[in-house]
N, C-alpha and C positions, 0 to 999 in steps of 0.2 A: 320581370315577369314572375310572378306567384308562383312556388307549386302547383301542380294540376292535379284538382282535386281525384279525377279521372282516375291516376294511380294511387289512390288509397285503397285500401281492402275496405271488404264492409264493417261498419263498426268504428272502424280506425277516425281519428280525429287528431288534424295539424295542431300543435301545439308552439312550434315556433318555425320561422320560415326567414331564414335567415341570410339576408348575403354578405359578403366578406366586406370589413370594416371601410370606411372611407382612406383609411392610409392607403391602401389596397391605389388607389388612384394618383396618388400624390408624385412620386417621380416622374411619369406621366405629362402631369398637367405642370410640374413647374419646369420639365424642359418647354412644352410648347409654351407656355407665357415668356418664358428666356427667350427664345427662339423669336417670338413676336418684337418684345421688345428689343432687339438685337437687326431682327431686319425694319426696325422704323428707325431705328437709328443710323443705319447703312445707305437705307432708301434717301431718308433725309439729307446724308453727307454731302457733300456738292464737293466731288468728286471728279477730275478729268478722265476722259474717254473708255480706255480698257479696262480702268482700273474698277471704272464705277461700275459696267459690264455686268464683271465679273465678278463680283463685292454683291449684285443686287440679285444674279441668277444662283449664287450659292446660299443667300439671304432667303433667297425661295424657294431652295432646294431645301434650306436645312427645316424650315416651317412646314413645306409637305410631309416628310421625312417626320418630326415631332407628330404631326398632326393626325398622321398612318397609325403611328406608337400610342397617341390618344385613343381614336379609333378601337383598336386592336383591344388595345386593354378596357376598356367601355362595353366592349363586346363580351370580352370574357368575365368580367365584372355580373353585367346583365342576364349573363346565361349559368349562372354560380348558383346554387341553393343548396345551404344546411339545414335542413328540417330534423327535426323534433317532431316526432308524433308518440298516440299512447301505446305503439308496439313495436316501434322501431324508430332507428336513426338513418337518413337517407341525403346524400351528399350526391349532387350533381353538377358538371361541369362540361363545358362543348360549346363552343359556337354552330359549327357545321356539323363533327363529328362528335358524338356525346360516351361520356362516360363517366359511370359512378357505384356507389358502393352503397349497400345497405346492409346495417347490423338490426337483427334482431336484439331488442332490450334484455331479454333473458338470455343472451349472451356475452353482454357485455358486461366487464369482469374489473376493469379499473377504470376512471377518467380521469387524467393527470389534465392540468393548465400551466400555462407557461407566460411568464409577462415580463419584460426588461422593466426599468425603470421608468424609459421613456413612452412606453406601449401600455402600463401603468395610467402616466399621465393623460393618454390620450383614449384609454376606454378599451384597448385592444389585446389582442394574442394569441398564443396557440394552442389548441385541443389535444389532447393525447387520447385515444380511446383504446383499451387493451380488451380485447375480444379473446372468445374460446375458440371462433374462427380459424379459417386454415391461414389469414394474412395475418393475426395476431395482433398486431399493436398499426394502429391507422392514424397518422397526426395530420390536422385540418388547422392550416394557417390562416391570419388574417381575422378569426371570430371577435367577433362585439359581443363584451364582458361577458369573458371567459369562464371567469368564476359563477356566473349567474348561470351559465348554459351547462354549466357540471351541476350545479344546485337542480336544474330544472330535469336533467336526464336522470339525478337518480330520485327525485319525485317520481317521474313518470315509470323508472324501474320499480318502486315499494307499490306502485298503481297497477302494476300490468301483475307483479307477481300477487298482490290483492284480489286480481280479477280472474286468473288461473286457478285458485283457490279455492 
């Protein structure tokens, strides 16, 4: 789901709308494909009496079980927004219960990135934003090219103090 444009100020305009990278998903999705493949393999077995039972209700259990964990995280995935707009930065997260954080641009003070090697390869990492706020320093894991999302905040910072001007 988008940003809802509804919570803009007037004037203001989305600049990026962001959700957290598809790694974000991946422990997730390769337990339940383990788990699938795992219970076609058990299902398959030919197996005598208890044993097969028992081998095929755990085989289902552990696929629900993954499948919940999918779920779950798909939800929190779906209801995740890092926005970039032209007066502030605004981070939401919640399935049921919502909660998040917004900096005004002219208070933000640093933007660190962070990338391993392999987060690198894959396009990913994590946000550092240092504010003059009362929480200070706010890091947002999981962003898709990191570096690009720091380039584009302090655009929209030399924009906004442009427009105050």
């Amino acid at each position: 789901m988008a940003f809802p444009t509804k919570l803009l100020n007037q004037g203001e305009e989305v600049v990026l709308d962001l959700r957290p990278h598809w790694w974000f998903m991946a422990e997730p999705t390769a337990a339940l494909v383990g788990a699938i493949v795992l219970g076609v393999i058990v299902l398959r077995a030919d197996l005598e009496g208890t044993a097969n039972a028992v081998l095929s209700y755990g085989a289902i259990a552990l696929i629900v079980a993954t499948l919940l964990w999918f779920a779950g995280r798909y939800a929190r995935w779906a209801t995740t927004n890092f926005v970039v707009t032209s007066d502030r930065l605004v981070y939401r997260v919640g399935v049921l219960a919502k909660k998040g954080i917004e900096i005004p641009l002219e208070r933000v003070n640093t933007v660190f990135f962070n990338q391993t090697v392999f987060e690198r390869m894959l396009g990913a990492g994590d946000l550092a934003i240092e504010s003059g706020g009362e929480t200070g320093k706010q890091t947002f894991s999981d962003i898709r090219r990191p570096s690009l999302v720091q380039n584009e905040i302090y655009r929209q910072m030399e924009a906004n103090n442009a427009r105050m001007y």
